[in-house]
ZADO-1210 file (C-alpha; in nm, 4 decimals, padded with zeros to 6 digits):
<atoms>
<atom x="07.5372" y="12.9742" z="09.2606" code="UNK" pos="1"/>
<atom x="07.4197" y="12.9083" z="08.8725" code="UNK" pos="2"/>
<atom x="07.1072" y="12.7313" z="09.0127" code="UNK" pos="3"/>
<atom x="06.9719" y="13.0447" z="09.2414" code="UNK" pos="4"/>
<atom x="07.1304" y="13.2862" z="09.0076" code="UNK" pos="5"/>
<atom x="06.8574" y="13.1434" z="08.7527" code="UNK" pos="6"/>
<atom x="06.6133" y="13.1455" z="08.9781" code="UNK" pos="7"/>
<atom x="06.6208" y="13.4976" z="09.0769" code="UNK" pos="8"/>
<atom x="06.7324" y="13.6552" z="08.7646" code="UNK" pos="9"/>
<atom x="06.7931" y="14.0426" z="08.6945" code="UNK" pos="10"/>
<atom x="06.3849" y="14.1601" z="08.7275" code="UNK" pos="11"/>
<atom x="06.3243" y="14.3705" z="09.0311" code="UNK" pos="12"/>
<atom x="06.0618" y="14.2011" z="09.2166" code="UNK" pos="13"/>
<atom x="05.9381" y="14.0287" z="09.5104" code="UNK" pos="14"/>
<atom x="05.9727" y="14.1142" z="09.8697" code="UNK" pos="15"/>
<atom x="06.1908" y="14.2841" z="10.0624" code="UNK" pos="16"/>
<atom x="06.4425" y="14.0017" z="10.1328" code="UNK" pos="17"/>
<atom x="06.4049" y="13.8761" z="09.7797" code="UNK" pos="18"/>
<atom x="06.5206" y="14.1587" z="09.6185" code="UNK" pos="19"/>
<atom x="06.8000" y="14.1651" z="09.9432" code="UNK" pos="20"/>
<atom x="06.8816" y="13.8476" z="09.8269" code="UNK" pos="21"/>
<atom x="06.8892" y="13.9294" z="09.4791" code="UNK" pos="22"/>
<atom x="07.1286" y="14.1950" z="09.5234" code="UNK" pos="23"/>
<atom x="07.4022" y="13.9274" z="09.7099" code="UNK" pos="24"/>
<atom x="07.3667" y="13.6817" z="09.4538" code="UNK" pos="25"/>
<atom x="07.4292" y="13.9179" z="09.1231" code="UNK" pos="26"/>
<atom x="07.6793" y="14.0339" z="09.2848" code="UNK" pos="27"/>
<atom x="07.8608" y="13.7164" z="09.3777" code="UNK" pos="28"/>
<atom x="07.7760" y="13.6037" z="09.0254" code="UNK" pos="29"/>
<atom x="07.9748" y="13.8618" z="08.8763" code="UNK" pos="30"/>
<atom x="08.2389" y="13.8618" z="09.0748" code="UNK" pos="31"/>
<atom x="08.2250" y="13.4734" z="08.9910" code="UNK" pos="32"/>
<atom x="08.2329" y="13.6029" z="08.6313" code="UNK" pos="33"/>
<atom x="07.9463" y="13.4016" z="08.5572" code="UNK" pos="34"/>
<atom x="07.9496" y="13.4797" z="08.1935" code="UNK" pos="35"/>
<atom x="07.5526" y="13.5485" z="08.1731" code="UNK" pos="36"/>
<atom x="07.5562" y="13.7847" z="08.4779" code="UNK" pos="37"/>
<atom x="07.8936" y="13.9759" z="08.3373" code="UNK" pos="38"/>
<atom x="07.7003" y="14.0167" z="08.0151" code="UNK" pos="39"/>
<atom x="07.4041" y="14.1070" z="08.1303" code="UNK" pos="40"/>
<atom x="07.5297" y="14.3674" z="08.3497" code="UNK" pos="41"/>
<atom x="07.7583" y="14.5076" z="08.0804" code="UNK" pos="42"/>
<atom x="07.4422" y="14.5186" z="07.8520" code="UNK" pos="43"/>
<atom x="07.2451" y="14.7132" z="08.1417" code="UNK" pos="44"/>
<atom x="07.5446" y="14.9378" z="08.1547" code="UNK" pos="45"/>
<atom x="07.5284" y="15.0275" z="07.8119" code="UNK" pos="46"/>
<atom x="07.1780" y="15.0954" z="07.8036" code="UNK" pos="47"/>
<atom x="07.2651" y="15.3375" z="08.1296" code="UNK" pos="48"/>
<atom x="07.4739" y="15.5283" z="07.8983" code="UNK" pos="49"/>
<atom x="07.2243" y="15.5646" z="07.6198" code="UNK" pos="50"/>
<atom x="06.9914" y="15.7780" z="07.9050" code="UNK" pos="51"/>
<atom x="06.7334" y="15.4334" z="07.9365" code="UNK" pos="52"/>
<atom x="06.6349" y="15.4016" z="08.3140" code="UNK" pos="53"/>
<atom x="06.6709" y="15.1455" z="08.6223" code="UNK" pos="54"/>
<atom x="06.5734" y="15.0580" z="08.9065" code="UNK" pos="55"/>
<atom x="06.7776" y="15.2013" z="09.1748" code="UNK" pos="56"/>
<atom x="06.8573" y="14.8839" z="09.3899" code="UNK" pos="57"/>
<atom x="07.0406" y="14.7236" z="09.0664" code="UNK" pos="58"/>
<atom x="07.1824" y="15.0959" z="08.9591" code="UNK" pos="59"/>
<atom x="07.5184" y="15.0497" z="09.1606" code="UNK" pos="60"/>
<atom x="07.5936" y="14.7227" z="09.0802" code="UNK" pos="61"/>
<atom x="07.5439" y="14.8003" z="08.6867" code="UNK" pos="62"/>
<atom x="07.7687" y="15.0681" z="08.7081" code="UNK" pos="63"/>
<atom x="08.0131" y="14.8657" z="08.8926" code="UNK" pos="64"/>
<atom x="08.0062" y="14.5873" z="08.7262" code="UNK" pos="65"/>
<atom x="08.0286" y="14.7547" z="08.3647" code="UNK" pos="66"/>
<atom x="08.3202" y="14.9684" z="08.4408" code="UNK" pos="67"/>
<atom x="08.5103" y="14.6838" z="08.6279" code="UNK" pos="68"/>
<atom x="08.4170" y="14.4825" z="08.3045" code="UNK" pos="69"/>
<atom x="08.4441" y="14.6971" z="08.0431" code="UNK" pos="70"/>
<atom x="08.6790" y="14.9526" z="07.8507" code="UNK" pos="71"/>
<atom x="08.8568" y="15.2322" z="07.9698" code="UNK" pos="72"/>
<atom x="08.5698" y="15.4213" z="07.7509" code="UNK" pos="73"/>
<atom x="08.2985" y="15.3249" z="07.9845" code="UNK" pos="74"/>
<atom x="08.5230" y="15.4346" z="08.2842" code="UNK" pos="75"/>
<atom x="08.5823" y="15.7885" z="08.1431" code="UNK" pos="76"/>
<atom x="08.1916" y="15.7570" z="08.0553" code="UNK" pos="77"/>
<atom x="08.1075" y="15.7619" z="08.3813" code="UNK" pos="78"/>
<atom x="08.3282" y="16.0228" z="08.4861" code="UNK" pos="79"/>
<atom x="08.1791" y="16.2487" z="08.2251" code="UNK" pos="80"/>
<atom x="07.7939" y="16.1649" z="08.3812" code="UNK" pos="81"/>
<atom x="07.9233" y="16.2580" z="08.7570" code="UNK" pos="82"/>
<atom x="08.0587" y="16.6244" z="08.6424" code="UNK" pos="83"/>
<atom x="07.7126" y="16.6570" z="08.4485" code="UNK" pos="84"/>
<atom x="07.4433" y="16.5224" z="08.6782" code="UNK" pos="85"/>
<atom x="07.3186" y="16.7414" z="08.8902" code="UNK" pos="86"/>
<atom x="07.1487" y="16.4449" z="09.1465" code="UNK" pos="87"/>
<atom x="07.3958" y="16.3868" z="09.4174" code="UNK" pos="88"/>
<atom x="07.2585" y="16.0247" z="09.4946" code="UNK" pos="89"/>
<atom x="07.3593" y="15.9555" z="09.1409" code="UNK" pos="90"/>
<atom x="07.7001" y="16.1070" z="09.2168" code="UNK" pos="91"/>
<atom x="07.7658" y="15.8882" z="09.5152" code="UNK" pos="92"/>
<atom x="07.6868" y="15.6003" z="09.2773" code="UNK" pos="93"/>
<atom x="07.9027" y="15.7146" z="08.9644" code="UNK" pos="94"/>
<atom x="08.2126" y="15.7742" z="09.2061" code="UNK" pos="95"/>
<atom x="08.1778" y="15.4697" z="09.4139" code="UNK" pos="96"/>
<atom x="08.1355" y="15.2534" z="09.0347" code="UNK" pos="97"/>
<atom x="08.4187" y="15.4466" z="08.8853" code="UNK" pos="98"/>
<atom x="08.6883" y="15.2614" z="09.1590" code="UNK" pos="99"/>
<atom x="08.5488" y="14.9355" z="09.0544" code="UNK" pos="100"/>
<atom x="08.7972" y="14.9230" z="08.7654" code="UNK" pos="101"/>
<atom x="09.0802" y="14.6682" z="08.7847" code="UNK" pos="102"/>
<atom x="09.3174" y="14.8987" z="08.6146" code="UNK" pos="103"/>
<atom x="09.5930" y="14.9906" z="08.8179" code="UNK" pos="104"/>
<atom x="09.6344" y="15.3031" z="08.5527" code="UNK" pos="105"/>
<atom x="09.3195" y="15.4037" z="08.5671" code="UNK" pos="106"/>
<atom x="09.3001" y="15.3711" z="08.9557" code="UNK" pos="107"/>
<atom x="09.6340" y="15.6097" z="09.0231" code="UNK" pos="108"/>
<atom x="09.4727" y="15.8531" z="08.7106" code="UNK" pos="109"/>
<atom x="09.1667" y="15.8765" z="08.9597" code="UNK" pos="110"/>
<atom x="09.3663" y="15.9499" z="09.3280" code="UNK" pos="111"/>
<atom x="09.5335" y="16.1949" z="09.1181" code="UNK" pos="112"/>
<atom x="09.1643" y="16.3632" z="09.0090" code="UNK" pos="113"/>
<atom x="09.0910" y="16.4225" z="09.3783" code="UNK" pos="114"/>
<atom x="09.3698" y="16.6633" z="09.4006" code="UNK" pos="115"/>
<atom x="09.1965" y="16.8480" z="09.1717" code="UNK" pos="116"/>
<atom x="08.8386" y="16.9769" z="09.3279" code="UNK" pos="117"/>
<atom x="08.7058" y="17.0909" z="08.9568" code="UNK" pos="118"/>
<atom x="08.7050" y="16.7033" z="08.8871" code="UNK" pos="119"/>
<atom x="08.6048" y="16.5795" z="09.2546" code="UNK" pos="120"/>
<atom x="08.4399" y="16.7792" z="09.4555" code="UNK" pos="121"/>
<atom x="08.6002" y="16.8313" z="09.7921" code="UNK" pos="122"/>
<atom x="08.3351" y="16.6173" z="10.0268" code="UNK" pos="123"/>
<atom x="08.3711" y="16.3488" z="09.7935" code="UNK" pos="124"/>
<atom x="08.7780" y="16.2933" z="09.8040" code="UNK" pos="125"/>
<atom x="08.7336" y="16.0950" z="10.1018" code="UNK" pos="126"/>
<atom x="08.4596" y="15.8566" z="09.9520" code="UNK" pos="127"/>
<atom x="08.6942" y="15.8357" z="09.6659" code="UNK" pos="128"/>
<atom x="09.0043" y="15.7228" z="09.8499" code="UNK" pos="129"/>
<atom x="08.8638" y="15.4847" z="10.0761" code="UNK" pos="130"/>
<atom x="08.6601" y="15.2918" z="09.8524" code="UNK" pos="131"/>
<atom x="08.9594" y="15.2831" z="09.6211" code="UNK" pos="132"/>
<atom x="09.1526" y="15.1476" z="09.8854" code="UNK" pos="133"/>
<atom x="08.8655" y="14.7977" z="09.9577" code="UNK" pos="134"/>
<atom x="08.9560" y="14.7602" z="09.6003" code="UNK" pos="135"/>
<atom x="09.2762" y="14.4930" z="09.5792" code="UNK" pos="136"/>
<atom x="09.3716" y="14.6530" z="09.2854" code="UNK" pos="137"/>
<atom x="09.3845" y="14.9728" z="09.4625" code="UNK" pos="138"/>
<atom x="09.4806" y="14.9187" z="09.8155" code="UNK" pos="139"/>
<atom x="09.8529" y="14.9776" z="09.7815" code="UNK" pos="140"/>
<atom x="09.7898" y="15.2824" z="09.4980" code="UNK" pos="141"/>
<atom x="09.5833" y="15.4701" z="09.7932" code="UNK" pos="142"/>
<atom x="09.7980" y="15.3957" z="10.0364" code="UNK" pos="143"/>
<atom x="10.1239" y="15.5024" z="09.8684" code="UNK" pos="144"/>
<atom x="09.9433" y="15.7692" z="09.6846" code="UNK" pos="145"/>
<atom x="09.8226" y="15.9616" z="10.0577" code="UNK" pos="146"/>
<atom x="10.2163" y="15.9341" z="10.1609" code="UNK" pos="147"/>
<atom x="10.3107" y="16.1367" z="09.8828" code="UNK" pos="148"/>
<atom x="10.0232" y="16.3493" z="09.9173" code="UNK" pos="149"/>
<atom x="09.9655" y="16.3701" z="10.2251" code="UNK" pos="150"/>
<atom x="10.0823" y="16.7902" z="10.3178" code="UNK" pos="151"/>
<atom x="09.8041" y="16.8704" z="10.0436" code="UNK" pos="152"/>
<atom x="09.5315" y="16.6505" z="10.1808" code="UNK" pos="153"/>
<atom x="09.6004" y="16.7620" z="10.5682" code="UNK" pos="154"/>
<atom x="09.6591" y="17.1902" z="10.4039" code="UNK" pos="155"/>
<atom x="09.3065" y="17.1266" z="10.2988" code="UNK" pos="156"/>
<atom x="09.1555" y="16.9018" z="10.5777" code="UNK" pos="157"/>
<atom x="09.3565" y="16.8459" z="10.8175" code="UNK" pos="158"/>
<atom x="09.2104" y="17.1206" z="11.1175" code="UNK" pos="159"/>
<atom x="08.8748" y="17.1019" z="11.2326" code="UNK" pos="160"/>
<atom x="08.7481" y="16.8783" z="10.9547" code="UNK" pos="161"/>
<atom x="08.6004" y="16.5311" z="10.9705" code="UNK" pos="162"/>
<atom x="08.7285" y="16.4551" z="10.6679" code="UNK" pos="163"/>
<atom x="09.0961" y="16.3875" z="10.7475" code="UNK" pos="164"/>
<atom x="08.9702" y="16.1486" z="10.9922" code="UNK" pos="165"/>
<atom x="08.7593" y="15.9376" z="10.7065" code="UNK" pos="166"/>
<atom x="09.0643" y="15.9066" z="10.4721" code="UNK" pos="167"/>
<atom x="09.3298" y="15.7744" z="10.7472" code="UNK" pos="168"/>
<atom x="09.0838" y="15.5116" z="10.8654" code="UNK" pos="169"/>
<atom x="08.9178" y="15.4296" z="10.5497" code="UNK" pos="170"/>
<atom x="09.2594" y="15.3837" z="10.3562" code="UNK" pos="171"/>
<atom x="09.3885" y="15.2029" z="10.6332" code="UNK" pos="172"/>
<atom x="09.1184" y="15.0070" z="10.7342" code="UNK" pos="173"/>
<atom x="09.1805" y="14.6870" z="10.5218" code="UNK" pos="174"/>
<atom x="09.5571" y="14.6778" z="10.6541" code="UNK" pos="175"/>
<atom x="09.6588" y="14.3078" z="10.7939" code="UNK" pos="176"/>
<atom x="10.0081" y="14.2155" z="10.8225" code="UNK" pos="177"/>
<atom x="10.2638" y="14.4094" z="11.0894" code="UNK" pos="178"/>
<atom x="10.4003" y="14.5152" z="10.7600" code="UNK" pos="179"/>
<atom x="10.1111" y="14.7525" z="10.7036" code="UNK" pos="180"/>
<atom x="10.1119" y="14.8624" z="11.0975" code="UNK" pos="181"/>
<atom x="10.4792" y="14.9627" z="11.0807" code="UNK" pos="182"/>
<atom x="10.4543" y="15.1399" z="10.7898" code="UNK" pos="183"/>
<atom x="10.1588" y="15.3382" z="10.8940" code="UNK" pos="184"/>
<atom x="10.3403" y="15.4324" z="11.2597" code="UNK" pos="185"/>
<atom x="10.6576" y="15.5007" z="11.0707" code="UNK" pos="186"/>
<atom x="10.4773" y="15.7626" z="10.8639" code="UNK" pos="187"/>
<atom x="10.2519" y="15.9312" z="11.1292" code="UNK" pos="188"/>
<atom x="10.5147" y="15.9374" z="11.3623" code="UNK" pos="189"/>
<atom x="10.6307" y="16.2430" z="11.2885" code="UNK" pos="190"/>
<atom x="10.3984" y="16.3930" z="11.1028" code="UNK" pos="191"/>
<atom x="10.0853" y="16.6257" z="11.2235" code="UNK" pos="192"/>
<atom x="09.7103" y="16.4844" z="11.2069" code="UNK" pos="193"/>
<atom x="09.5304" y="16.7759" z="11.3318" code="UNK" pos="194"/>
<atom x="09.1544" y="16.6700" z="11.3550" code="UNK" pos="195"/>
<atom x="09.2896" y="16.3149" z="11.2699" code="UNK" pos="196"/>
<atom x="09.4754" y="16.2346" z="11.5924" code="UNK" pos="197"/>
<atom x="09.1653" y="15.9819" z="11.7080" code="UNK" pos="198"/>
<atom x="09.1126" y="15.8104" z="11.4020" code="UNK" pos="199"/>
<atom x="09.4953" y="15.7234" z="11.3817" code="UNK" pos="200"/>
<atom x="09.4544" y="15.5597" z="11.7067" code="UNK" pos="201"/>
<atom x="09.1637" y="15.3719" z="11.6146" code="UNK" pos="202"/>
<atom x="09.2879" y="15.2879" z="11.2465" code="UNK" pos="203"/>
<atom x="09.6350" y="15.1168" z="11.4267" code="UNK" pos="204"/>
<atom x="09.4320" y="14.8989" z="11.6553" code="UNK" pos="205"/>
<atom x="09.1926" y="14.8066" z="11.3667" code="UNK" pos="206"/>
<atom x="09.5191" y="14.6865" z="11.2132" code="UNK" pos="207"/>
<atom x="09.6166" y="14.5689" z="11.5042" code="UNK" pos="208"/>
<atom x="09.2728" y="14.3615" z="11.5460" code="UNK" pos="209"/>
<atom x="09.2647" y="14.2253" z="11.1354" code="UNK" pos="210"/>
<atom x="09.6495" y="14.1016" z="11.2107" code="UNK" pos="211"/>
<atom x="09.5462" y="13.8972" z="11.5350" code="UNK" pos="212"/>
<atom x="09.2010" y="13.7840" z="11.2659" code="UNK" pos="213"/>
<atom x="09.4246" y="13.6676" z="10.9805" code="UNK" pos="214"/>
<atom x="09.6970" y="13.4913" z="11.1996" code="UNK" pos="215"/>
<atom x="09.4299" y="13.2577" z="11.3938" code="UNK" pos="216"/>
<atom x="09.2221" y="13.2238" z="11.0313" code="UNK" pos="217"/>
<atom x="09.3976" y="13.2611" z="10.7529" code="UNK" pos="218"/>
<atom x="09.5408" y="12.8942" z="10.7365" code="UNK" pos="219"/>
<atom x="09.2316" y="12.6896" z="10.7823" code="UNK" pos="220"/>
<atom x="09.0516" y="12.9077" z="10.5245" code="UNK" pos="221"/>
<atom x="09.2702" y="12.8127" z="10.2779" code="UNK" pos="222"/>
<atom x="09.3229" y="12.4620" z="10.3822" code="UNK" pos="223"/>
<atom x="08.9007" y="12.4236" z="10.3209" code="UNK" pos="224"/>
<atom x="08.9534" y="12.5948" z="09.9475" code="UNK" pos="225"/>
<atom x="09.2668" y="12.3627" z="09.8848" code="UNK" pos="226"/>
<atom x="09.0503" y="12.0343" z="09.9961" code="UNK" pos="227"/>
<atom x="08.6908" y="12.1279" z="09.8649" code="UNK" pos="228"/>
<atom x="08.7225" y="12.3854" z="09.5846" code="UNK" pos="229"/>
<atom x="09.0684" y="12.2989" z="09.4240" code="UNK" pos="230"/>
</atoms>
């Protein structure tokens, strides 16, 4: 990873599938925690903050990789940018960034903003709680946090809305043990989905599907990391 990771670098440029590529390998080098890529990202972050520009293909993974590696300051930074820009690419960006943190606090304090639409706007809650949820930190929090809140999210989505539909499959969708399955059919079992009734079905037979995936792959994936990477 070091070796292409130099080789590529942080400049945009190059062709298409370079600066594809590019993109992958930052990426894996910061979740790596490479320290030159966490560093330089963090650095790129701060200048973000301090109004300097970049390009747009490394904007999201800045933001992302600042807030997941930096202070609960930067976090609330970036909160404060999405209630003040006014570009709603950028707002996709700052909201998807903000649930990169690893901070379980800090993950619950933002389900608990998209209650409130003067903090998230209304077509965003669903972008909010399922990207949340592909975050291990946050799986569980969403989860648990759409039980409890569940009557307020289906009041305000729940009939004739798309949205409903987005946050039971996208909160669900990274469920893998019949753990997970029970518990969601426990809860919907008596409870109304309105517009939702679909993607329930199809959110229980993903589970379903990711269950059957693990149980046939799960043990020779880790028996490969056990006898070439520990």
């Amino acid at each position: 990873l070091m070796g292409v990771y130099n080789h590529l670098g942080w400049e945009d440029k190059g062709t298409h599938n370079e600066r594809l590529l590019r993109l992958l390998i930052l990426r894996a080098a910061v979740d790596a925690k490479l320290e030159d890529a966490v560093n330089t990202a963090r650095q790129m972050y701060t200048k973000l903050q301090k109004g300097e520009t970049l390009s747009p293909e490394l904007q999201e993974l800045v933001y992302c990789a600042g807030i997941e590696n930096g202070k609960f300051e930067d976090w609330e930074a970036a909160l404060h940018k999405y209630g003040s820009t006014q570009i709603p690419a950028e707002k996709v960006v700052l909201l998807k960034a903000m649930t990169c943190t690893r901070d379980t606090l800090v993950l619950q304090q933002y389900l608990d903003l998209t209650l409130d639409r003067t903090m998230v706007r209304s077509q965003d809650v669903s972008l909010v709680l399922t990207t949340i949820s592909k975050n291990p930190s946050g799986t569980g929090l969403a989860w648990r946090h759409l039980r409890r809140h569940w009557d307020r999210y289906f009041g305000k989505f729940g009939e004739g809305s798309f949205t409903i539909s987005e946050i039971i499959k996208g909160v669900t969708s990274s469920f893998s043990t019949q753990f997970d399955l029970e518990q969601v059919e426990s809860f919907f079992e008596k409870r109304k989905v309105g517009a939702g009734q679909q993607a329930l079905k199809q959110a229980i037979e993903t589970i379903k599907i990711n269950i059957n995936y693990r149980e046939k792959t799960e043990a020779p994936i880790l028996a490969w990391i056990q006898e070439f990477l520990l």
